[in-house]
C-alpha positions in Angstrom: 60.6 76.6 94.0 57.2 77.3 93.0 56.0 74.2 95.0 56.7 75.9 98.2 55.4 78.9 97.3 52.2 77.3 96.4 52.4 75.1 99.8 53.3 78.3 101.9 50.3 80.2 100.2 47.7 77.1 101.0 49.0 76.8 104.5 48.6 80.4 104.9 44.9 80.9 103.7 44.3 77.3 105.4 45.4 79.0 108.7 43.0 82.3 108.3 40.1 80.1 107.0 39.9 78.6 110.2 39.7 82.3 112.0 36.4 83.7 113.2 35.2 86.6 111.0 32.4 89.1 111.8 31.2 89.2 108.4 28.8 92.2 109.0 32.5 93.9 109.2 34.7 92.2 106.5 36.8 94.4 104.6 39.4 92.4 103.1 38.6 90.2 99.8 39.4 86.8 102.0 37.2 87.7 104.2 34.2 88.9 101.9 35.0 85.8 100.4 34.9 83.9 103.1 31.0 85.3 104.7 29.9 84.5 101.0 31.3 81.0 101.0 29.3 80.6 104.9 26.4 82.0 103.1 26.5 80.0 100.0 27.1 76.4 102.6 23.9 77.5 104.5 22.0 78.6 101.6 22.5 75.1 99.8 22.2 73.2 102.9 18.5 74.9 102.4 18.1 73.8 98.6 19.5 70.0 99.7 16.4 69.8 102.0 13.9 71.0 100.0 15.2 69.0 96.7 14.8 66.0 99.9 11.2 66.8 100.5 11.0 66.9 96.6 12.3 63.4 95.7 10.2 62.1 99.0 6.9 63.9 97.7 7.0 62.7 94.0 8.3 59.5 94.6 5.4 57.8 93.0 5.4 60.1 90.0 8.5 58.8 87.8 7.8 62.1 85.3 8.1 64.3 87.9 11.3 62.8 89.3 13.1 62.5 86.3 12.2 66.3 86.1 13.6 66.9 89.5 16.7 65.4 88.9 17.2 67.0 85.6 16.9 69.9 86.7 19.1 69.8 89.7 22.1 68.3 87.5 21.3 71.2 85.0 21.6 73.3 87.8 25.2 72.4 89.0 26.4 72.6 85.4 25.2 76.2 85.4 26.7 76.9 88.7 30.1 75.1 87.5 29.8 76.7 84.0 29.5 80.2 85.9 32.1 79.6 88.5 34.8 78.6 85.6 33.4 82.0 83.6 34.0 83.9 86.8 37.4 82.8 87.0 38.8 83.2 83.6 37.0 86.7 83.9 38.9 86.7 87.1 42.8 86.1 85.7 42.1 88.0 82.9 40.7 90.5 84.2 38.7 91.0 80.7 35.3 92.5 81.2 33.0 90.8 79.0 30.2 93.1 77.0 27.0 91.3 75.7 
């Protein structure tokens, strides 16, 4: 049973993901969601090109690539680390104080 409700639910938000939204008039949290996952595609599409130009630029310069990379892989373990935080924050619906 709870297969086909999980099948019906990704068919469903498959179905509006593919809809046109005016983002400068969402309202609904799908749709919020959706203009920030647009923006967040276009604004790493960005950072892939200029981490590009980076690699090309220092590509002599091992130091400076090693640094590059390292910091790019720290980079997606913050933004993975984040995301997971975010969703346990999320489904708990716990505020965290610090």
């Amino acid at each position: 049973m709870r297969i086909w409700i999980f099948l019906i639910a990704f068919f469903s938000f498959s179905a509006l993901a593919e809809e046109d939204i005016d983002c400068d008039k969402a309202w609904t949290t799908l749709e919020i969601n959706q203009c920030m996952y647009k923006e967040l595609v276009g604004a790493e599409k960005v950072l892939d090109k200029y981490l590009v130009k980076s690699l090309e630029r220092y590509l002599e310069d091992d130091v400076s690539l090693a640094s590059i990379k390292k910091v790019k892989k720290l980079g997606s373990i913050i933004e993975k680390s984040t995301a997971a935080r975010f969703m346990t924050h999320g489904a708990t619906g716990l505020s965290e104080q610090r």
